[in-house]
DRENMI-14443 format. One line per field, with one value per residue (C-alpha): residue number from 1; residue in one letter; x, y, z. Coordinates in steps of 0.02 Angstrom, whole numbers. Example, Ala and Ser with C-alpha at 12.3 -4.5 7.8 and 13.67 -1.06 7.14 Angstrom:
REM residues 2
lumgu	c(1 2)
voke	c(A S)
xx	c(615 684)
yy	c(-225 -53)
zz	c(390 357)
This chain:
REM residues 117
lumgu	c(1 2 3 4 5 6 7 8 9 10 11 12 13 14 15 16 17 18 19 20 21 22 23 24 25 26 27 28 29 30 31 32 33 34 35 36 37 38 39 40 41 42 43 44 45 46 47 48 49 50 51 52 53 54 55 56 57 58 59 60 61 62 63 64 65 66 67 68 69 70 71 72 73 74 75 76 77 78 79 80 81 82 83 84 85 86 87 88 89 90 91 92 93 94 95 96 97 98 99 100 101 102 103 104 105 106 107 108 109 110 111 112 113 114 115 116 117)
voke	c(X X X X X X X X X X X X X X X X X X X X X X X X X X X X X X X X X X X X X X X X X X X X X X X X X X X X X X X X X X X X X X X X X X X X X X X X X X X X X X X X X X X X X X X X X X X X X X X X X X X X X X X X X X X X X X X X X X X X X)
xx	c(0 54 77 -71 -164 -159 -227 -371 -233 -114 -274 -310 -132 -113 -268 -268 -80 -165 -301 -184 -51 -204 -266 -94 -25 -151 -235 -378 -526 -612 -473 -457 -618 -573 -442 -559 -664 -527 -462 -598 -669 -491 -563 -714 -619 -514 -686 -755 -596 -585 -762 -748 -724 -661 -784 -895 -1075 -1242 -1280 -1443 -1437 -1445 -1393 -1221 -1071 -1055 -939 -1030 -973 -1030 -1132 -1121 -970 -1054 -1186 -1083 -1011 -1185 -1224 -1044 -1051 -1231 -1138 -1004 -1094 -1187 -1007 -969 -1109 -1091 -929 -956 -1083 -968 -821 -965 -1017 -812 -798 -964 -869 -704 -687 -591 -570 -384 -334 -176 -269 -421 -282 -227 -396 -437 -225 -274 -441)
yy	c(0 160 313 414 246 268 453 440 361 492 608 498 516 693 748 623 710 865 840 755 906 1029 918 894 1081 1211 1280 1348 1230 1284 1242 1061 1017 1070 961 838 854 841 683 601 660 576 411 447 451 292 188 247 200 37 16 55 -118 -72 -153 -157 -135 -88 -261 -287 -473 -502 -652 -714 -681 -501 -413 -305 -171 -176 -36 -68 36 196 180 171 316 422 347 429 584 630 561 680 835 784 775 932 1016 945 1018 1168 1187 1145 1264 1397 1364 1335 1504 1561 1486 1547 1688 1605 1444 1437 1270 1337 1477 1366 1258 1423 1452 1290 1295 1451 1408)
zz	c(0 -24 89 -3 10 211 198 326 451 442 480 615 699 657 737 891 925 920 1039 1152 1140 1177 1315 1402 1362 1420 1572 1512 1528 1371 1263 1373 1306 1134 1138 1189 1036 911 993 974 801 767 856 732 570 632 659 465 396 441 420 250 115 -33 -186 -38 -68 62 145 26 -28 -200 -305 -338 -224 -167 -33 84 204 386 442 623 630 567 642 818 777 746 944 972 886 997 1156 1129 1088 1268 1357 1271 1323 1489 1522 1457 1584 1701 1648 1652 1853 1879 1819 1950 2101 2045 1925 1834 1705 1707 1790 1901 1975 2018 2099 2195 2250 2316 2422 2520 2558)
């Protein structure tokens, strides 16, 4: 296979480093969860790749021999994409009450806050 043939991999790699690098790098809490996201809209991309047959077609029988793709791998991922717009959501209502309680949403000076109180 070539390198071009591996295209939605690379994506996959290149955006899961991202989201991790976000995730492990930054304070703020908005940009945690961003980094969230991308990570796992990289998970997303990995699951429809390998999902994907090639000469596959819809599972419909018909006569002779035919190769089929699964579905059951995007349709895990719809069930993942609504889960993590929830989550998102979720924490965002968190990060806004965070901010309430502490008037701030970076994660060191939260930290502060909670050492002298």
């Amino acid at each position: 296979m070539s390198v071009l043939g591996l295209f939605n991999y690379w994506i996959f790699v290149f955006l899961m480093m991202v989201g991790f690098y976000i995730l492990i790098s930054r304070g703020n809490l908005v940009k945690k969860i961003i980094g969230l996201n991308i990570f796992q809209t990289s998970v997303f991309i990995l699951y429809i790749s390998m999902g994907k047959v090639t000469g596959g077609t819809a599972p419909i029988l018909v006569e002779g021999d035919a190769v089929y793709s699964n579905p059951l791998p995007h349709v895990l991922i719809l069930t993942a994409i609504v889960v993590g717009v929830a989550t998102t959501a979720l924490g965002l209502s968190l990060v806004v009450r965070i901010k309430e309680a502490y008037g701030t949403i970076e994660e060191d000076e939260i930290q502060a806050e909670d050492l002298r109180s």
